[in-house]
ROKE-370379 format. One record per residue: residue in one letter; x, y, z of N, C-alpha, C in turn. Coordinates in pm, whole numbers, padded with zeros to 5 digits. Example, Ala and Ser with C-alpha at 12.3 -4.5 7.8 and 13.67 -1.06 7.14 Angstrom:
! residues 2
REC,resn,nX,nY,nZ,caX,caY,caZ,cX,cY,cZ
REC,a,01319,-00569,00780,01230,-00450,00780,01320,-00330,00780
REC,s,01285,-00225,00708,01367,-00106,00714,01290,00003,00787
END
This chain:
! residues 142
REC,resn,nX,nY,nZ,caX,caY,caZ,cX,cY,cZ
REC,x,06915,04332,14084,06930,04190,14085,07060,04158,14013
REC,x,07131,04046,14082,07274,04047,13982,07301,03884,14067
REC,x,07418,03880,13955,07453,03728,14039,07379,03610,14064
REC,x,07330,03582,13933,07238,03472,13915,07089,03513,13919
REC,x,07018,03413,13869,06845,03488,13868,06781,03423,13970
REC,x,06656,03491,14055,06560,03451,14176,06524,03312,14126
REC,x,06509,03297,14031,06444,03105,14022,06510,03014,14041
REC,x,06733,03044,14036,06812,02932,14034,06899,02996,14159
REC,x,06894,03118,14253,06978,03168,14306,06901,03279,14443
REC,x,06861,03258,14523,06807,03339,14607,06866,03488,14688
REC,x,07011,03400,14703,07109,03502,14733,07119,03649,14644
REC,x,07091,03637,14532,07097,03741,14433,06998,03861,14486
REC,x,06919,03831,14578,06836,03956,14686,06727,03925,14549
REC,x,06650,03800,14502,06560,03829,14449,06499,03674,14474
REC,x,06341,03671,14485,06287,03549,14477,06185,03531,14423
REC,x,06199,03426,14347,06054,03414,14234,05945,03440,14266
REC,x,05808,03465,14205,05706,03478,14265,05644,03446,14153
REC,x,05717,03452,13999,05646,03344,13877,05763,03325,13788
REC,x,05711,03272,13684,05861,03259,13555,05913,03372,13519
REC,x,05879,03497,13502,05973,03618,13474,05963,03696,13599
REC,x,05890,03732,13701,05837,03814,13803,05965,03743,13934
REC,x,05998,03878,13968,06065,03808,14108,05984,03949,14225
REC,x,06038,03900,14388,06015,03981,14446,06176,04063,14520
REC,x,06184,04143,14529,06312,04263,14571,06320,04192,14673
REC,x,06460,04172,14741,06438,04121,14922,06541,04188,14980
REC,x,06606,04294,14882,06725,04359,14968,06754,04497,14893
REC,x,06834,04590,14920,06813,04729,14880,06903,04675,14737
REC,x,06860,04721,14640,06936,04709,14541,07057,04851,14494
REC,x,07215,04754,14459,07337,04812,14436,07338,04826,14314
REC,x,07291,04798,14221,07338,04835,14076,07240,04885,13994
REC,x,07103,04873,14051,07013,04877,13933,06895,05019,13976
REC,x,06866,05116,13922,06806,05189,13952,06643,05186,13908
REC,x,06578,05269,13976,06443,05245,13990,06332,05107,14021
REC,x,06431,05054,14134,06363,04933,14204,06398,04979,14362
REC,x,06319,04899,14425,06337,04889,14556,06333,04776,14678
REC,x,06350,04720,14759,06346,04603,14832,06170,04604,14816
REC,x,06106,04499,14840,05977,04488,14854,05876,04486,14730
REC,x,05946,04566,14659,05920,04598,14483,05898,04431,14410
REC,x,05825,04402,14328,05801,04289,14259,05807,04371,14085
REC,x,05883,04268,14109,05954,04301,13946,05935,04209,13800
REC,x,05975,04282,13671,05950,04164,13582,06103,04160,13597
REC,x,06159,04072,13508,06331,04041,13471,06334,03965,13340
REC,x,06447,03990,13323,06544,03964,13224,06642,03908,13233
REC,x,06694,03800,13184,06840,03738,13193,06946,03746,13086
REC,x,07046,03826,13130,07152,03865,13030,07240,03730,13001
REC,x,07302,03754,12915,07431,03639,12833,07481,03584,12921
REC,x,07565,03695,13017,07596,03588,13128,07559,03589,13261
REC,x,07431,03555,13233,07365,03540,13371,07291,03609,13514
REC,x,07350,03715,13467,07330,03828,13532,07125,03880,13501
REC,x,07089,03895,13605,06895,03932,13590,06933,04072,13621
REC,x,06826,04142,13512,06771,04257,13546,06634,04295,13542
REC,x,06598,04362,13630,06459,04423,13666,06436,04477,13536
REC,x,06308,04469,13429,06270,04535,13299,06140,04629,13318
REC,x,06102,04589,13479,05963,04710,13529,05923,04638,13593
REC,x,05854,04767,13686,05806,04738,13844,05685,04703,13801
REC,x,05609,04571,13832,05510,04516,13867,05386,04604,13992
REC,x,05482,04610,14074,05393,04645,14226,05549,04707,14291
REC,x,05490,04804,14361,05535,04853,14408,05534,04887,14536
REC,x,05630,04883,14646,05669,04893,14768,05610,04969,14831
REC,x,05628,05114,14760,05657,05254,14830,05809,05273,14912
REC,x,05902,05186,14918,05965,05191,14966,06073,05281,14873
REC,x,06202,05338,14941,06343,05394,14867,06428,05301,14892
REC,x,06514,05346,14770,06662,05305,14802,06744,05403,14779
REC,x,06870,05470,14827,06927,05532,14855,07086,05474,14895
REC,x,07186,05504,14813,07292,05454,14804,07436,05588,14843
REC,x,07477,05532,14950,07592,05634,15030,07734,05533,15025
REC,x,07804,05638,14998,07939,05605,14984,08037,05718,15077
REC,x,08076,05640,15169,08183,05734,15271,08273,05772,15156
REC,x,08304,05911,15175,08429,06003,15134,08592,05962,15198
REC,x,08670,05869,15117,08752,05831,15232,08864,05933,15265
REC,x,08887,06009,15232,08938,06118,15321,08859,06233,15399
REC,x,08740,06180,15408,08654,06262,15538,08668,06189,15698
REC,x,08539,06256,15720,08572,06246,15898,08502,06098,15923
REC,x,08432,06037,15790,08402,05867,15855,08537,05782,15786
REC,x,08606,05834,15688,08698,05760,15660,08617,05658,15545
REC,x,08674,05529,15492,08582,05424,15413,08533,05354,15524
REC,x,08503,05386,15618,08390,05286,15724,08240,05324,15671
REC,x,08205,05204,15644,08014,05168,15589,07960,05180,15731
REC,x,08029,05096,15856,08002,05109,15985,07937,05239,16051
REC,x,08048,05328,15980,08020,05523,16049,07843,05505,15972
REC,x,07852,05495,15828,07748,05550,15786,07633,05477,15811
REC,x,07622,05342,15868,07538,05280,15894,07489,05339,16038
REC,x,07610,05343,16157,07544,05423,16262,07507,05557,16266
REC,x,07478,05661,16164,07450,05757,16148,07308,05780,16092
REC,x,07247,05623,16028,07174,05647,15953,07014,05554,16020
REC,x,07112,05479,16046,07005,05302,16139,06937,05377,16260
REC,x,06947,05482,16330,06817,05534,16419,06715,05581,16332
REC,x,06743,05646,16185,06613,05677,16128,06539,05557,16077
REC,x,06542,05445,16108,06486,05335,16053,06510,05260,15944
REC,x,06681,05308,15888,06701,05242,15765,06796,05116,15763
REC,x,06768,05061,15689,06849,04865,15714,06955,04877,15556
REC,x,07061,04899,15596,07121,04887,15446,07238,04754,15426
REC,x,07301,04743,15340,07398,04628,15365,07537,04704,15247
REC,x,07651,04645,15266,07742,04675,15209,07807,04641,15139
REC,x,07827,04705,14965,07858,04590,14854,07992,04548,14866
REC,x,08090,04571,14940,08222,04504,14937,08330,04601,15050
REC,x,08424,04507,15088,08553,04584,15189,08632,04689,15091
REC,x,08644,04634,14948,08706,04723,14828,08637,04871,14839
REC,x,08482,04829,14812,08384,04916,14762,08300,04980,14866
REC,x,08340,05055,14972,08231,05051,15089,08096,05114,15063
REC,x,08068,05069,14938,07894,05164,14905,07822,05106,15035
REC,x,07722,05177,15043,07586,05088,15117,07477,05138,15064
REC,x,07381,05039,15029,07276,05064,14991,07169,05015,15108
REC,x,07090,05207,15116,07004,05149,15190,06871,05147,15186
REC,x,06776,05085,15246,06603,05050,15232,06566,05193,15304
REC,x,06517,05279,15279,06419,05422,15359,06284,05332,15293
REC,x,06216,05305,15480,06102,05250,15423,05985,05350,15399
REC,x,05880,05326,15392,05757,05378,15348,05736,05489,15464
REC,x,05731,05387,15587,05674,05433,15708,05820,05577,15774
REC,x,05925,05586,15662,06015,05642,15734,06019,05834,15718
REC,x,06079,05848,15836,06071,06017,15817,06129,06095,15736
REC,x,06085,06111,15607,06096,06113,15497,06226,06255,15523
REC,x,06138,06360,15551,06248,06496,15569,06376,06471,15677
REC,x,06355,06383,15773,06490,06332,15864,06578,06278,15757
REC,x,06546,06239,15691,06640,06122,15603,06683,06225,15503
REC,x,06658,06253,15475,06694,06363,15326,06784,06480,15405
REC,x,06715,06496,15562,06800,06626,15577,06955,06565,15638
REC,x,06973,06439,15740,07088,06363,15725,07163,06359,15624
REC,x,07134,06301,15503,07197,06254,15406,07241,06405,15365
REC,x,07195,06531,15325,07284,06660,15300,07347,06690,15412
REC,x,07324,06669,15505,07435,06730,15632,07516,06651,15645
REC,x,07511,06494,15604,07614,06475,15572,07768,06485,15444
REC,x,07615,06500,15374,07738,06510,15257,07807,06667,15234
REC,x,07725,06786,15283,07796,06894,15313,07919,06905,15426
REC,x,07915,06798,15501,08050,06768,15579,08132,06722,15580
REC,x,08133,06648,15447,08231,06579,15335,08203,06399,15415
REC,x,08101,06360,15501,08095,06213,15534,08081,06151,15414
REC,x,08004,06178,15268,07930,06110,15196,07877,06186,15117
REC,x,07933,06112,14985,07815,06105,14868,07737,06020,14839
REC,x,07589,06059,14846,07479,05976,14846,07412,05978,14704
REC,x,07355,05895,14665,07207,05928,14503,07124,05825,14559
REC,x,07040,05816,14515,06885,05819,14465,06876,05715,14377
REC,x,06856,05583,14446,06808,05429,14328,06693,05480,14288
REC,x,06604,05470,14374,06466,05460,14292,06408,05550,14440
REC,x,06285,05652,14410,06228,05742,14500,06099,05718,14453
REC,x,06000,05764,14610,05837,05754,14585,05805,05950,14548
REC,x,05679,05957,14493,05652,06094,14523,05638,06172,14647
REC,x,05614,06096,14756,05669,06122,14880,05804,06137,14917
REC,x,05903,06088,14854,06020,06108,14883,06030,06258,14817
REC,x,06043,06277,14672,06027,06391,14610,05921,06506,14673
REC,x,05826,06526,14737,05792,06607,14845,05826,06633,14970
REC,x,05904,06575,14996,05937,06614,15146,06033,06666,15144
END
């Protein structure tokens, strides 16, 4: 959550659901061990900025954050890595033209070993370095 808090700011990919509790509505870029769908407590820093302080309820969902290698074979296109990744069922969005991270949602229902084995074949081909926001124990088994 960043960029204002779910009670005064929706855009921030968070929306209230009580006075400290918001709900996740988008893969989260900065903050680890949350996930879209995730209902969260928060916190509001000095300047304004909310952070997740613990998961309430939980998704089951991942987040998973890839960054094209820009002297590989996708170049800084989020585009390459989005069409490489969006047949396994994942919806990600992209934190900036500067910054081409993408963070993306691996949902519950998704093929857990497809996704994991993509993301090393890609990054053994120099497309991408990927990590790990927040993982289910299903993710960690497969």
């Amino acid at each position: 959550m960043k960029d204002g808090c779910p009670t005064t700011r929706k855009a921030c990919g968070a929306a209230a659901v009580g006075p400290d509790t918001a709900h996740i509505s988008n893969a989260p870029f900065l903050q680890d061990g949350v996930a879209e769908g995730d209902i969260v407590r928060f916190m509001t820093a000095a300047d304004g900025t909310c952070w997740a302080t613990e998961r309430v309820e939980a998704s089951g969902n991942c987040t998973i954050r890839v960054l094209p290698i820009p002297d590989g074979p996708l170049g800084r296109s989020a585009h390459a890595v989005h069409e490489r990744l969006a047949p396994l069922g994942l919806g990600g969005e992209t934190f900036s033209d500067e910054l081409p991270l993408v963070a993306f949602t691996v949902p519950v229902t998704a093929d857990l070993p497809a996704v994991k084995a993509i993301l090393v074949h890609g990054e053994t081909e120099g497309w991408w370095a990927f990590e790990t926001g927040c993982v289910t124990d299903a993710w960690t088994a497969a």
